[in-house]
N, C-alpha and C positions, 0 to 999 in steps of 0.2 A: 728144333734149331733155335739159336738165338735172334735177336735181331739184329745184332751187330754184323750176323754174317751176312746179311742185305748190302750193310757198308764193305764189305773187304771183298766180298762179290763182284761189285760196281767197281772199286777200286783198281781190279785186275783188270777187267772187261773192260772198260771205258776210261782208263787213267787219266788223259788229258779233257776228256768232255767236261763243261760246265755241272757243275752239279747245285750250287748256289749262288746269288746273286745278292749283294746288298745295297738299295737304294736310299737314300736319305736325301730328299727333296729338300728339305729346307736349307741344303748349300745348294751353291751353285755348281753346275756340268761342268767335270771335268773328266780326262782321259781314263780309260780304265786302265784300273793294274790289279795284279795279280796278288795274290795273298802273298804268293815268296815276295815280290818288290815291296811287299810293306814292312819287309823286316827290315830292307836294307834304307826306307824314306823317311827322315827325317819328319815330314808332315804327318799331324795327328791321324789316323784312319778316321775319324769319328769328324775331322773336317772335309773330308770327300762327299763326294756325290754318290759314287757307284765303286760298290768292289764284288770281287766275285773270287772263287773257288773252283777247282775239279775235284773231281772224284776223288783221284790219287790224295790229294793235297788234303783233304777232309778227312780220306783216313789217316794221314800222317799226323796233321792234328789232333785226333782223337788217341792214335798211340802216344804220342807224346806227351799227352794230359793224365793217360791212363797211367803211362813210367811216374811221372812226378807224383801220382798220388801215391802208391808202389813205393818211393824211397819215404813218404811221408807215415808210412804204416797202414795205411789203408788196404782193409784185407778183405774178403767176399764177404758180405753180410753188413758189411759199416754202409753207412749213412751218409750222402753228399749233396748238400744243399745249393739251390741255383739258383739267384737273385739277378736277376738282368731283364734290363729290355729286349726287345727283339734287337740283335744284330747277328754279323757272320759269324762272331764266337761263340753260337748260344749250342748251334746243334753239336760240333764237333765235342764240345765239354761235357754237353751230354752222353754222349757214346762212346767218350771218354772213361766217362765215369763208369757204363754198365761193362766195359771191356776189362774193368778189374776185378768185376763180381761184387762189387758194392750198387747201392740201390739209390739211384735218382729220383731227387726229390726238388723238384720245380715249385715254387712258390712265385703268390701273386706279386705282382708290382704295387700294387695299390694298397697293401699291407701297413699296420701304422707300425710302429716298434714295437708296439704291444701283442700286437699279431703275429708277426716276425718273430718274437721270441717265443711265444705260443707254439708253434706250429716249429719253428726248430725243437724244441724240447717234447713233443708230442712224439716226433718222427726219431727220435733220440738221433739227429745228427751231428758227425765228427767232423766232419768239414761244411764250410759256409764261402762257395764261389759270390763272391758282387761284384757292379758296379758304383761308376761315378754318382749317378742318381738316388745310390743308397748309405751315405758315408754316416750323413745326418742319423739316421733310424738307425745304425748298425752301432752306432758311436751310443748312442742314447743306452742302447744296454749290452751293449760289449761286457761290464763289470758285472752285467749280472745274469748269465747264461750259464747253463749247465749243460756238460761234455761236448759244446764243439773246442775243439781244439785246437783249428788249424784256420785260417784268413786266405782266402785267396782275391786279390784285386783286379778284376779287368778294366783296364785305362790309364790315364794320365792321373798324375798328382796324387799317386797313393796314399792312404794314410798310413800312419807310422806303426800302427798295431797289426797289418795285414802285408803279407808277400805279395809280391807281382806274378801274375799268373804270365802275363807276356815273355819278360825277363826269364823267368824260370822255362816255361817250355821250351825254348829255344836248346835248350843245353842236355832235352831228355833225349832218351834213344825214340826211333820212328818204329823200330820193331813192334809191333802186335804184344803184349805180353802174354804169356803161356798158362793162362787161367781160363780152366776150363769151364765152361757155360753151359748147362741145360734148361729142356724146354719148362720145367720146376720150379728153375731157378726164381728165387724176388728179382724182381727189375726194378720198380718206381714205384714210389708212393704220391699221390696226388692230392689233392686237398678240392674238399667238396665246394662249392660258391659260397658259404657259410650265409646265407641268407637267412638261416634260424639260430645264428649265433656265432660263438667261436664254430671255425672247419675242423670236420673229421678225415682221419689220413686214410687215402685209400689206397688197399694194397691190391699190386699186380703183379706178375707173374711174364716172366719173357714169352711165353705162350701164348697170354693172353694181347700183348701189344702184338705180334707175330699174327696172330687172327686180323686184327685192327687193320692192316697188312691188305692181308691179305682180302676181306672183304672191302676196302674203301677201292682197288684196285678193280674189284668183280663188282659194284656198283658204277662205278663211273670211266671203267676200259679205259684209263691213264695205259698212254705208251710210250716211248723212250724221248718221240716228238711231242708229247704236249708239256708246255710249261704254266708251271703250275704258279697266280702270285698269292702269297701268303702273307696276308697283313692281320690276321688275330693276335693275340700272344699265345707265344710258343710255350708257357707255361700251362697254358692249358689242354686243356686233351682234345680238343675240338680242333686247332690250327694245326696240332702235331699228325694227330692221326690221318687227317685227310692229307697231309704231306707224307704219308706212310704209303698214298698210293702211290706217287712218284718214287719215294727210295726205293720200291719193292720192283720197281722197270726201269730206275735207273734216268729218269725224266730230269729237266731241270726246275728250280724252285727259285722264286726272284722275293726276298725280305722287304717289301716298301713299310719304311718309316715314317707311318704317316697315312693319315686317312681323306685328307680332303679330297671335293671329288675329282676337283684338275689332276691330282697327283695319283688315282687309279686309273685312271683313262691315257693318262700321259704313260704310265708304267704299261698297261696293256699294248698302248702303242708302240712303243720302244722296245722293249722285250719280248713281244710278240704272244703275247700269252695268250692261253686258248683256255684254262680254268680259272675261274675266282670263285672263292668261298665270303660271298656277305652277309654283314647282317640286317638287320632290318633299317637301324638309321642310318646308316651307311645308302641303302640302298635310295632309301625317302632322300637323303643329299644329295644324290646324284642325280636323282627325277627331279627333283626341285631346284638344282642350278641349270638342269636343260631347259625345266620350264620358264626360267626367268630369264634365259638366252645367256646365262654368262657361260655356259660351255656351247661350243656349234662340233656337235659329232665328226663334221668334215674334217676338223682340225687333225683328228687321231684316225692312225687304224687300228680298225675294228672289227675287221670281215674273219681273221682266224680265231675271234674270242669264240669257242664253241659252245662254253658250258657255264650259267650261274647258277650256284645254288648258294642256301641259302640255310641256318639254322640257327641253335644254341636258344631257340624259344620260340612261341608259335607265331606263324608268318600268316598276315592278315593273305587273304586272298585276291582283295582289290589290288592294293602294291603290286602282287605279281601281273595280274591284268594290267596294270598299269605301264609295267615295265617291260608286257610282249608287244606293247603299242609302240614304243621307242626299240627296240630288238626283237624284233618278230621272229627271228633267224637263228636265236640261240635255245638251245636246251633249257630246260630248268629242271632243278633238281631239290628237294630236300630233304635231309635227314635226324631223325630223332634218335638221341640219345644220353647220357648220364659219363660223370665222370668213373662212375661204380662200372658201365659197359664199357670199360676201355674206349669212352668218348660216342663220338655219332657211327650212327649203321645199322642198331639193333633193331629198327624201324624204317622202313625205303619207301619211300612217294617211287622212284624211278621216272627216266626223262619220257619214257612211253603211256604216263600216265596223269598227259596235264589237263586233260577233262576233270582229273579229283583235285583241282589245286584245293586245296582247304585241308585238303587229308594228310598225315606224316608217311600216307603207305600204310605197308606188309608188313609182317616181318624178313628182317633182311636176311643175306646169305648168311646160313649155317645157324638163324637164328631163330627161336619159337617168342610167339604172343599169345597174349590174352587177355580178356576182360575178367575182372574178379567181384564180387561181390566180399564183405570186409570177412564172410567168414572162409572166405578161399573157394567157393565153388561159382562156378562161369556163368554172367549174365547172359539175357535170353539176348538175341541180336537185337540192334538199337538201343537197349537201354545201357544207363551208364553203371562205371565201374570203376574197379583200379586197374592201370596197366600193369601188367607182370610179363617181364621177359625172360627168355633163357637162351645159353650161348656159352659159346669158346672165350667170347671176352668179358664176362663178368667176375668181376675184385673177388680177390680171395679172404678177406674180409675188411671191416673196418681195423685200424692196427691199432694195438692196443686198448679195444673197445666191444669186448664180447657181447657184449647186452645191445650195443646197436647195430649190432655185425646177427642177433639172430633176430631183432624187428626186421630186417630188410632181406635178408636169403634163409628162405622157407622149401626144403624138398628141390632144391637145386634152382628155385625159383627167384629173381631180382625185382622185390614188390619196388617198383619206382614210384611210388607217391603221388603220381598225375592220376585223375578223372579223366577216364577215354570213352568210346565209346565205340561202335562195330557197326560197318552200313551194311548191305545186302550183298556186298560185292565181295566181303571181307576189309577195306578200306578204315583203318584205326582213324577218327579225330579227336584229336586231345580237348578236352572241355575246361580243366581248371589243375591248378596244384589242389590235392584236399586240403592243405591248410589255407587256402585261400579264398574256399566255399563261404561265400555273405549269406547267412540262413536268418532271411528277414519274416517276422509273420508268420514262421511256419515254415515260410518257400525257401528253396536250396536259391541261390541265385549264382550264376557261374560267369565272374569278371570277365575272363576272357571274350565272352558271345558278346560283352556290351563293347568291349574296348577296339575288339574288330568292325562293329558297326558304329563306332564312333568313328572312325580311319580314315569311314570312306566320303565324310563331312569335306568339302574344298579347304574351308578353312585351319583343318586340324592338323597339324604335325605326328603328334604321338598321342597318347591317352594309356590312364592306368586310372582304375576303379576298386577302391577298396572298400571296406565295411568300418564304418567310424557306430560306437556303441547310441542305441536309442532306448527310451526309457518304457518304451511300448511296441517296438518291434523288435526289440533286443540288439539289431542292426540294422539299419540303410545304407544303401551303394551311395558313395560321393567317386563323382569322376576326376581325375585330374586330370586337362586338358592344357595341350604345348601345343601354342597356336605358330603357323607356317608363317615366315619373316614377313612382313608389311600386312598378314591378315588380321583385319578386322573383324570380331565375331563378340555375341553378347550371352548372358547365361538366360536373356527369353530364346535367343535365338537357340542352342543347344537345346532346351527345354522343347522347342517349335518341333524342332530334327529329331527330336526319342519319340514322338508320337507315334514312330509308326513302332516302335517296339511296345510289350505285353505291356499294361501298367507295372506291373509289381517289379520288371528291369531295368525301367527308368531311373536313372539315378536322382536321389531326392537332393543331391547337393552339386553343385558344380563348381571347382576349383581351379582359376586361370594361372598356371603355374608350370615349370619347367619338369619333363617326367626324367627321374634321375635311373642310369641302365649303370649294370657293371662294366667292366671292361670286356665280355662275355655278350652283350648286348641284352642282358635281362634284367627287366623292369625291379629296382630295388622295392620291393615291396615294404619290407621292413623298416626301409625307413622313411618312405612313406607313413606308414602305422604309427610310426612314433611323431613325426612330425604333428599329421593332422588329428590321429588318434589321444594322441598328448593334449592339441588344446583342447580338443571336444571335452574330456574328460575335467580338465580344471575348468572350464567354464560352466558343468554340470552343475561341481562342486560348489562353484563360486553363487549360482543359483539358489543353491539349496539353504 
């Protein structure tokens, strides 16, 4: 099956039930209204508070998207590009797209124009959907793009090079168009976090998002009553997928625009939501505005949030201790995975297994692991390795990239690039990215172990530890350390606090500085490296 038949499924079954929700905190509360009344109100949508959607109305939108690109030429196998923040328009133009047999291609937001043309012209896209937030970047190399063809505008104040996606849809047919879909079929290309450089496009398969489906729904028993709130970007495979387990039951899903912690609590409260998907600073901002009293829990409810989990990088284990002290009451859950695995899953902690918080789990439903050693054969238990997964949801390759499409799938296997390691129980915990291993003196030193045990310092907000070059250990760990609003802490005092760790993982440098994450919530490493690895190097120089 496709996955679009998830949407026309629900569309029959449940036509008037909520299906999305879109909240934007920073207006003020006002009345809800329907997606049909926003055709007929004068007021900007994007000035509201809350909109929302059914079923029906989601697929009607998605045929109507699918018609217009259908009179535009757009035939099975072309290329459609999606520039947007998260709003209501984001999923239907998506399943818009895969309903004509062309392949969705979701790009970051955080993208500079150089990126953005990059990664259009990698993915050879013919259409290019934006918004208001992208005129600027789009504008900068409009002139000089190769085969998109076609501009589509969502919002107000169009520019003058690009069609109105609003305007226009109004006038296509709602009919489904009659292109047939298999499970074979290309559906999306995705683009990796590019953390070692430009991103590579990664190709999927309606089969493979249909897994994604299908296991986030048999990890975490989404029923037609839990609402799900989804505040990652949707461009990523991590916020879609785990919203894969609502489409696939038919659940409702509420968009909050906006991360701060009043305005998840506030959204849990009001829409009643029983899952969140956080990340990790997300999560430190919500324990640290309870702690400072500027949130009092009584204010919200809270009693039907059932479930947090939590992923997109590894989740220190004090935080979650932290956060069963303030909801003793909720599940926890989380998930490891790759945007090459059709997103998170291919790795399950499970909510029955929070004695191993430190661990990512199993392997998950319908999925194989394992520890490797670099020549492909399986390390002894406990010691470390590469992770390698196999599964329904793993890329059918990098696109247009055969050389780095056969470094990473070996013998049906997805070598993911992490340092894992295997307890007695079977319990995977992830140690380090391999390109991330500090091999000071000899010793492998693995950032992660230090940056968890920095976490659980009162004073520390976040922490990232990289290897800056030494002229006799070849490398040292220097920590970068984001200290918690009004704390005070000194670099004897971190120095006082590593004592209880080995000598050789003590960080020889410590750096009081802001740790910068994606929008994904992982530690930019890279540019980190360049930052501090940069002056380390000219200052060498300047020595010598």
């Amino acid at each position: 099956m496709a996955i679009t038949d998830f949407l026309e499924r629900n569309a029959k079954l449940y036509p008037s039930e909520i299906s999305l929700v879109e909240i934007n905190p920073a207006n003020q509360p006002d009345r809800t209204v329907t997606w049909r009344e926003y055709n007929l109100i004068e007021t900007s949508p994007s000035e509201k508070y809350r909109r929302e959607m059914t079923w029906k109305e989601f697929d009607i939108k998605a045929n109507r998207f699918a018609n217009l690109l259908l009179t535009r030429g757009i035939k099975k196998g072309d290329k459609v590009a999606i520039l947007l923040m998260n709003c209501l328009e984001w999923l239907p133009i998506y399943f818009g797209i895969l309903k004509t047999g062309a392949l969705a291609v979701p790009m970051n937001y955080r993208y500079t124009a150089e990126e953005i043309k990059y990664c259009l012209e990698l993915a050879e896209a013919d259409v290019l959907v934006f918004g208001p937030e992208f005129i600027g970047r789009v504008e900068q190399i409009f002139d000089h793009l190769h085969g998109v063809k076609t501009f589509f505008y969502v919002g107000e104040n169009r520019p003058s090079f690009a069609d109105s996606y609003d305007k226009l849809v109004a006038y296509c047919s709602s009919t489904a168009p009659a292109v047939e879909l298999k499970d074979d079929d290309d559906a999306a290309i995705y683009f990796s976090s590019g953390t070692t450089g430009f991103p590579k496009a990664i190709l999927h398969t309606h089969a493979a998002l249909v897994s994604a489906c299908i296991v986030e729904q048999k990890h975490h028993m989404q029923t037609r009553d839990d609402v799900f709130l989804l505040i990652p970007p949707l461009y990523h495979t991590g916020a879609k997928m785990h919203w894969f387990g609502s489409l696939m039951v038919g659940g409702k899903a509420v968009i909050l625009r906006g991360v701060k912690p009043e305005w998840v609590l506030q959204a849990v409260s009001e829409e009643k939501a029983t899952i969140v998907w956080l990340l990790v600073p997300w999560i430190q901002d919500i324990l640290d505005a309870i702690d400072r009293g500027e949130i009092n829990l009584k204010d919200y409810r809270t009693e039907q949030w059932r479930l947090m989990h939590a992923g997109a990088q590894p989740v220190p284990p004090s935080l979650i201790r932290r956060w069963k002290e303030v909801f003793p009451n909720h599940q926890y859950d989380t998930n490891y995975g790759l945007s090459e695995s059709s997103g998170p899953g291919c790795v399950h902690l499970g909510v029955e297994n929070l004695h191993k918080v430190g661990s990512i789990g199993k392997a998950g439903y319908l999925w194989e692991a394992a520890i490797v050693k670099d020549n492909g054969e399986p390390v002894a238990p406990g010691e470390v390795g590469e992770l390698i997964v196999k599964g329904p949801g793993v890329m059918k390759c990098y696109y247009r990239n055969p050389e780095a499409t056969a470094e990473i799938l070996k013998d049906g296997w997805l070598y993911t690039g992490d340092v894992a390691r295997m307890d007695e129980d079977g319990f995977i915990y992830l140690v380090d990215r391999k390109k991330d291993v500090i091999i000071s003196g000899g010793e492998n030193i693995y950032p992660v172990q230090i940056e968890d045990f920095l976490r659980t310092h009162d004073a520390i907000k976040d922490a990232a530890v990289i290897g800056l070059p030494d002229n006799r250990l070849g490398e040292i760990a220097a920590a970068i350390i984001e200290l918690k609003e009004g704390a005070v802490c000194t670099e004897e005092d971190i120095n006082e606090f590593c004592k209880e760790l080995p000598r050789y993982k003590r960080p020889h440098k410590v750096i009081f500085a802001q740790v910068p994450r994606n929008a994904t919530g992982k530690i930019e490493k890279p540019k980190l490296r360049e930052i501090y690895c940069g002056k380390r190097l000219v200052e060498a120089q300047t020595t010598k």
